[in-house]
C-alpha positions as CSV (number, residue, x, y, z in Angstrom):
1,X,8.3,-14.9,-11.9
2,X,6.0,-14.8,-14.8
3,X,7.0,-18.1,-16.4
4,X,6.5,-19.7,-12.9
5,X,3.2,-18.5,-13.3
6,X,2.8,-19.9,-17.0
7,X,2.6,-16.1,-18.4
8,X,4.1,-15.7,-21.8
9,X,6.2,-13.2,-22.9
10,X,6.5,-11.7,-26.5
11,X,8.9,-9.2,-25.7
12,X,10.6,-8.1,-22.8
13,X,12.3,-4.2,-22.8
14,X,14.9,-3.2,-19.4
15,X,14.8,0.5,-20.4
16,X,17.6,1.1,-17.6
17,X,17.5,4.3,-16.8
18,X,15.4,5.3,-19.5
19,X,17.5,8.3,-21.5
20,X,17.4,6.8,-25.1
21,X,13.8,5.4,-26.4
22,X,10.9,6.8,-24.6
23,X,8.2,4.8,-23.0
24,X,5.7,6.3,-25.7
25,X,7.8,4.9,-28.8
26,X,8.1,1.4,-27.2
27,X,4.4,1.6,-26.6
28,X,4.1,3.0,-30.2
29,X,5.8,-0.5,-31.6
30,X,3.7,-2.9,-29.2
31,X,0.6,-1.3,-30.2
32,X,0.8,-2.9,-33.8
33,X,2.9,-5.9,-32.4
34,X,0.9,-9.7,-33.7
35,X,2.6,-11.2,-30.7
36,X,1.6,-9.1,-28.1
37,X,-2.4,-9.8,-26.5
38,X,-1.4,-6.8,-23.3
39,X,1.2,-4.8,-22.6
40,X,2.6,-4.1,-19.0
41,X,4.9,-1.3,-17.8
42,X,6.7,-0.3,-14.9
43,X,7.4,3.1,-14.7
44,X,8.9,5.8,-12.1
45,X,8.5,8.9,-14.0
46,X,6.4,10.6,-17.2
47,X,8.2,12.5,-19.6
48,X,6.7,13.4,-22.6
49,X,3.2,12.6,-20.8
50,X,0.9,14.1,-24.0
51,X,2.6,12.2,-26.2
52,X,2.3,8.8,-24.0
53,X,-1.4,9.3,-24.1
54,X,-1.9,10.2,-27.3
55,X,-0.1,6.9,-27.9
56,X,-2.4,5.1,-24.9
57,X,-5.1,5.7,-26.5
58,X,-4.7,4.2,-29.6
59,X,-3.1,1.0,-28.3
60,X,-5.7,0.3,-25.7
61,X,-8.2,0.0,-28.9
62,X,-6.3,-3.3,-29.5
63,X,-4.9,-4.2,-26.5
64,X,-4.9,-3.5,-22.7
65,X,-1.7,-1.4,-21.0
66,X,-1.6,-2.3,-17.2
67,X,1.2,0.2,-15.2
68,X,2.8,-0.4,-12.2
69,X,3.8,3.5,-11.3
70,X,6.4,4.3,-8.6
71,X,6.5,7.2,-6.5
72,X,3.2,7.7,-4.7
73,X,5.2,8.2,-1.3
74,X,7.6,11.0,-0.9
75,X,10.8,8.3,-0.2
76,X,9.4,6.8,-3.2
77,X,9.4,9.7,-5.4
78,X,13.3,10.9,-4.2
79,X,13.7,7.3,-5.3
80,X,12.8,7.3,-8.5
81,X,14.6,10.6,-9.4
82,X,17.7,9.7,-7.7
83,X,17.0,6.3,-9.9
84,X,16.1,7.5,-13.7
85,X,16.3,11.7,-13.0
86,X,12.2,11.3,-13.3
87,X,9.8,13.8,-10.7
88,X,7.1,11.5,-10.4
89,X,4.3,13.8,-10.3
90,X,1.5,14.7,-8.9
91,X,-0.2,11.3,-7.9
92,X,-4.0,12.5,-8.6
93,X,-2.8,14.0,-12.0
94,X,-1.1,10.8,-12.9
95,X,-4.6,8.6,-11.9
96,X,-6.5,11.5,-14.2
97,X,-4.5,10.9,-17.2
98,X,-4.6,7.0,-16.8
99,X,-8.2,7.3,-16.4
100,X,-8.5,9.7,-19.6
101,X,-6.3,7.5,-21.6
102,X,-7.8,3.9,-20.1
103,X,-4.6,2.8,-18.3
104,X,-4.9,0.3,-16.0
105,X,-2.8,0.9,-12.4
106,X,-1.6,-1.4,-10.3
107,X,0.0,-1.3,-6.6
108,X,2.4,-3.7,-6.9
109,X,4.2,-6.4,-8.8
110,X,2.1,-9.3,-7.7
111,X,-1.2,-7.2,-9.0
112,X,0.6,-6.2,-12.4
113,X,1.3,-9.7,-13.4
114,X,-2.6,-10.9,-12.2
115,X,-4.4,-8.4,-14.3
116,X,-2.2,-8.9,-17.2
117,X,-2.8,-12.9,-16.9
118,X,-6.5,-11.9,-16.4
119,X,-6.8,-9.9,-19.3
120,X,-5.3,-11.7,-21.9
121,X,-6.3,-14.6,-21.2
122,X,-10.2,-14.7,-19.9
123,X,-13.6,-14.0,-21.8
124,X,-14.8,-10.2,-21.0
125,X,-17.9,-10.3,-19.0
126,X,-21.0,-8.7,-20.0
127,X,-22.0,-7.5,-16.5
128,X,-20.5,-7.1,-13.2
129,X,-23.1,-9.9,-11.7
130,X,-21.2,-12.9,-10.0
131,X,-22.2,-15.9,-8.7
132,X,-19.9,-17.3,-5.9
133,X,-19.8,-21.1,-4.9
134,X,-17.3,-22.7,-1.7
135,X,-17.3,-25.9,0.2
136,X,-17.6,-23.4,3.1
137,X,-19.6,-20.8,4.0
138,X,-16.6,-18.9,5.5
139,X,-14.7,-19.2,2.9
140,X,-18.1,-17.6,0.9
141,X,-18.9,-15.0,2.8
142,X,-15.2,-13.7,3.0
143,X,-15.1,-13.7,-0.6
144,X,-18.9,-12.3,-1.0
145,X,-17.3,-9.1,1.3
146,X,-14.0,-9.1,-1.3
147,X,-16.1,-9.3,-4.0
148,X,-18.8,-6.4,-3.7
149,X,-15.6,-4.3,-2.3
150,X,-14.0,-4.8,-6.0
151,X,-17.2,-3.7,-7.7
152,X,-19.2,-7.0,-8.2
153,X,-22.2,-7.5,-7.5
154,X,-23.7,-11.0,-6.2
155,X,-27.6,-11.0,-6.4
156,X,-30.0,-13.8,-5.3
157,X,-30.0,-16.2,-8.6
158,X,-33.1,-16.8,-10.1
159,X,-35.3,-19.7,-9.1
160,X,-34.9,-22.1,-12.2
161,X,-31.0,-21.7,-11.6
162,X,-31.6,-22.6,-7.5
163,X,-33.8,-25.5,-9.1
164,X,-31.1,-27.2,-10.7
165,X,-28.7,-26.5,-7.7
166,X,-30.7,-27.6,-4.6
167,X,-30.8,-31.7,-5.6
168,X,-26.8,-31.2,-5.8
169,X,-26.8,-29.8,-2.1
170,X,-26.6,-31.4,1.5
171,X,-30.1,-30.4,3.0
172,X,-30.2,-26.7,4.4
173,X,-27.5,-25.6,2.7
174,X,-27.9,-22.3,0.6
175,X,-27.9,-22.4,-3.5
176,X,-29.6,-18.7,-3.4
177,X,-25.5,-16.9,-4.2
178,X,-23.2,-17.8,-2.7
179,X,-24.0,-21.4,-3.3
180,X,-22.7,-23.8,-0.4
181,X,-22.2,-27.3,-1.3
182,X,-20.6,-27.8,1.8
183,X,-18.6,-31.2,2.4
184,X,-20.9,-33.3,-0.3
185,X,-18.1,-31.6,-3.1
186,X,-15.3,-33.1,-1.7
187,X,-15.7,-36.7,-2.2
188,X,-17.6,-36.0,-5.3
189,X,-16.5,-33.0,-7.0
190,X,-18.3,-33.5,-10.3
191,X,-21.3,-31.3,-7.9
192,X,-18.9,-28.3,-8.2
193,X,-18.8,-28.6,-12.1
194,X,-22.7,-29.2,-12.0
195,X,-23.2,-26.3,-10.1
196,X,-20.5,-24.1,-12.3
197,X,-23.0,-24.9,-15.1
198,X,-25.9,-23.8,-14.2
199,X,-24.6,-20.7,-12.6
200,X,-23.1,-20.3,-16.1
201,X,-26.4,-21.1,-18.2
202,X,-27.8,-18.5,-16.0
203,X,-28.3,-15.1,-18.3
204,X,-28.3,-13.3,-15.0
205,X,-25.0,-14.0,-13.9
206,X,-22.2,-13.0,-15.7
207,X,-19.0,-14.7,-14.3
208,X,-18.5,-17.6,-11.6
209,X,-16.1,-18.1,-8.8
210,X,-15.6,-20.6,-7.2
211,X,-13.2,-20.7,-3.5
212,X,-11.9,-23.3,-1.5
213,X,-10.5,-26.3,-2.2
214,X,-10.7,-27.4,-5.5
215,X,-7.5,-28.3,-6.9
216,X,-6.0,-29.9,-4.2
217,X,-8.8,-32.7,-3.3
218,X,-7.0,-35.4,-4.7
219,X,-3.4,-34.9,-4.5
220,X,-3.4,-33.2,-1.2
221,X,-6.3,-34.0,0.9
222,X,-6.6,-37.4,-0.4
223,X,-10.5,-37.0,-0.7
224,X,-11.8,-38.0,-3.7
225,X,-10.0,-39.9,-6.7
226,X,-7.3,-38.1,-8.8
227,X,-9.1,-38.7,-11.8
228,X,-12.7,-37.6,-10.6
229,X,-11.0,-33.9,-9.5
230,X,-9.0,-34.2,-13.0
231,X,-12.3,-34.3,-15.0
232,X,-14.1,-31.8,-13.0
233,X,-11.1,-29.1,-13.9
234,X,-11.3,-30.4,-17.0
235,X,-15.2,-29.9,-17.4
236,X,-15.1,-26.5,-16.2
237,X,-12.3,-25.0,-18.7
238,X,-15.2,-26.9,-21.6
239,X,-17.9,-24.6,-19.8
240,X,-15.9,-21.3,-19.7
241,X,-15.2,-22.4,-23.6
242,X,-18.8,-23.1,-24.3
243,X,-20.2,-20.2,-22.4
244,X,-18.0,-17.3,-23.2
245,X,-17.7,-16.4,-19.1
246,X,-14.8,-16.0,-16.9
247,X,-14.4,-18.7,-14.0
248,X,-12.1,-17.8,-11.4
249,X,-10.8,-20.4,-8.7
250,X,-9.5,-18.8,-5.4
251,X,-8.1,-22.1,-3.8
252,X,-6.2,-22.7,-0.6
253,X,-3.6,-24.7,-2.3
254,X,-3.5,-22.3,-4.9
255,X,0.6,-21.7,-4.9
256,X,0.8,-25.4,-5.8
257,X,1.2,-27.3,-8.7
258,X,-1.0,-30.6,-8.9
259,X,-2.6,-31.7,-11.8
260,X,-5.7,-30.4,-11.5
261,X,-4.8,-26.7,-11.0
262,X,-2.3,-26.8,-13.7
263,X,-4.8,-28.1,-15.8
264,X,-7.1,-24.4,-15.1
265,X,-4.1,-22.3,-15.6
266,X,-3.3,-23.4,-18.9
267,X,-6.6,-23.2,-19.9
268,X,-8.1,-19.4,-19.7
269,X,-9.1,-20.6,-15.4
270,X,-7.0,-18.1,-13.4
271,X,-6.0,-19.8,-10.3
272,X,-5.5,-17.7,-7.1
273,X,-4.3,-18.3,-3.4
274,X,-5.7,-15.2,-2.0
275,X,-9.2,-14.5,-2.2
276,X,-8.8,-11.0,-1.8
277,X,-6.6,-11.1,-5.2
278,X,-9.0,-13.4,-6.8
279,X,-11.7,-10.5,-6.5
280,X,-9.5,-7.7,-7.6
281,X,-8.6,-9.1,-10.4
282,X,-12.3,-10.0,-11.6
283,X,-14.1,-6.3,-10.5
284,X,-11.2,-5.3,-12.8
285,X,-11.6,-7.7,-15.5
286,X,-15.7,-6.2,-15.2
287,X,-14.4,-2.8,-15.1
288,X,-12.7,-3.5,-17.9
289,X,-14.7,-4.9,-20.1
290,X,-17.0,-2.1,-19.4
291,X,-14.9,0.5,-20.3
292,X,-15.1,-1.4,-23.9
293,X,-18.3,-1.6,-24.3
């Protein structure tokens, strides 16, 4: 699942049912491990729990831990004792000692393996201000709602950065955030990467994302020219380079594997299919690197 995805592993540890090494001591070897940029766990049960925070703590000096915890449900609970012999805990005591020791929790497996992607890979943000750019003011608005639900904000950008938007833009259409380039992108997608940078030279915004399309104008849609989409993807990964700020692309033909979008994922661009997923995984890449500051 992960390699499909183009995540790397350093190590990988089935503790089975988990009575020899304890979660703590493998956490207590990845901590100092070269190899190893984030560290992700599933879990059904804590045992020795001071000991794996004492040991949290430390590590998440160097690295991020992201958990995927079972047991929040009752059936899930009697599962995972019946599973490993673990009680599963109180569920708000488990969150409080996360929070103390700065693990990150996940829901599910799809979430664990985003944020891990996410944080090992992108630039940390030095605010939770986003700007937001579509072909569609749909698909902006949806993601505008997903967005300030996660934690990010997404004010009005400042004039000078409208400025250099508006000549880019079909008449009426808004470059205040979210930008809409509407259908002019399609055909010429360089106006996304134009667009991308000066949201980026922007000192009030402090990570992009752009939803829609992009990624699957060329190959799929037939719209534009392979080699015009290929050099806007490629432009963008030199801006997130240059300017030290995550992009993020929620695109409709996100689970697919053109050119283009293959190009972002190997290059610090995460590339979503759900917009929803796309803005979970940035409020907690903000979150996160607030926490660090």
């Amino acid at each position: 699942y992960g390699q499909l995805r183009g995540i790397g592993f350093s190590k990988a540890v089935s503790a089975g049912n988990a009575i020899g090494v304890k979660f703590h001591e493998y956490l207590e070897y990845l901590k100092d491990d070269p190899e190893t940029k984030a560290i992700a766990f599933y879990i059904e049960g804590i045992k020795e729990g001071n000991e794996l925070i004492k040991v949290a703590r430390e590590t998440v000096k160097k690295k991020p831990i992201v958990v995927l915890k079972a047991g929040r449900s009752k059936a899930g609970a009697r599962a995972a004792l019946s599973h490993t012999g673990a009680l599963a805990g109180d569920d708000r005591i488990v969150d409080a000692a996360f929070k103390q020791a700065e693990i990150i929790r996940v829901s599910n497996v799809d979430e664990l393996f985003d944020v891990v992607e996410v944080l090992y890979s992108c630039p940390l943000p030095q605010g939770n201000r986003g700007a937001i750019l579509s072909e569609g003011g749909g698909d902006n608005a949806i993601t505008a709602d997903n967005a300030q639900k996660y934690g990010m904000e997404v004010p009005i950008l400042a004039e000078a950065t409208q400025e250099k938007i508006r000549p880019l833009l079909i008449e009426g259409m808004s470059a205040a955030n979210p930008v809409d380039y509407g259908g002019v992108a399609e055909g010429n997608p360089q106006v996304i990467e134009q667009c991308v940078k000066a949201c980026m030279e922007d000192d009030q915004v402090d990570a992009v994302l752009v939803t829609g399309l992009l990624g699957g104008l060329a190959e799929i849609l037939n719209a534009c020219p392979p080699a015009a989409e290929e050099q806007t993807c490629q432009e963008l990964v030199n801006l997130v380079s240059r300017y030290k700020k995550p992009l993020f692309v929620h695109s409709c033909f996100g689970k697919e594997t053109t050119k283009s979008l293959d190009m972002l994922r190997s290059s610090q661009v995460p590339v979503f299919e759900s917009s929803e997923r796309s803005a979970m995984c940035l409020g907690m890449l903000m979150k996160y690197a607030s926490d660090k500051r």
